[in-house]
C-alpha positions, 0 to 999 in steps of 0.5 A: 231150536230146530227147523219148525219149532214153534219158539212160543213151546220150546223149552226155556233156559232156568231163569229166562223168561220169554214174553212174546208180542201178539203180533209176533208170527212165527211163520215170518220168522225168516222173511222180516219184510212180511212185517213191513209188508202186514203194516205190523211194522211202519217204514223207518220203524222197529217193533218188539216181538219178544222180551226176555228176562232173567231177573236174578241177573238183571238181564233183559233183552229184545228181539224184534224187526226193525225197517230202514231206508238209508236214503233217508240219510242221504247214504246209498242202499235199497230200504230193508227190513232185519230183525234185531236183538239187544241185550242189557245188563242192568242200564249197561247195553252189552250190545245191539245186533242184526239178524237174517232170522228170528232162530239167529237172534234165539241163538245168540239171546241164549248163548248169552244168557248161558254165559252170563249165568255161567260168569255169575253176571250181576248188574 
């Protein structure tokens, strides 16, 4: 995705179907703390934005925002906000990973998929 696409109208990669939250903001994409800050997200809390499917693989995935406060563990570190992507393969996580942006997070989904399709993935 280039800078200013709005993701919602970008084209899909076959078989991947892209379901985004109401309460996604596209203009949020790169400041996941305006979540926390609209009271979309609660603190120590995540929300979806997107759900992603490609049923022929039995993919799906997640990308949303998540707020963490390590103190309330007991660790060092200032409360923040990032946005997450985890991607399943049937009951299998394949994985669960943080981003700075919401087109970080895109990028990784579809270079997952892509490979996945390319392997002939089956849950």
């Amino acid at each position: 995705m280039t800078s200013g696409e709005d993701p919602h109208t970008e084209a899909q990669a076959p078989g991947l179907t892209l379901r985004w939250s109401p309460v996604y903001q596209p203009a949020w994409d790169a400041t996941p703390q305006a979540y926390v800050d609209a009271g979309v997200v609660a603190w120590e809390r995540t929300r979806r934005l997107l759900r992603a499917d490609d049923a022929r693989l039995g993919m799906k995935a997640y990308l949303g925002v998540r707020h963490s406060d390590p103190s309330r563990w007991g660790l060092p570190g200032e409360p923040r906000a990032v946005f997450f992507l985890s991607v399943l393969l049937g009951a299998t996580t394949l994985f669960l990973r943080t981003y700075p942006t919401v087109p970080a997070a895109l990028a990784t989904l579809r270079a997952t998929h892509a490979q996945l399709v390319s392997e002939g993935a089956r849950p």
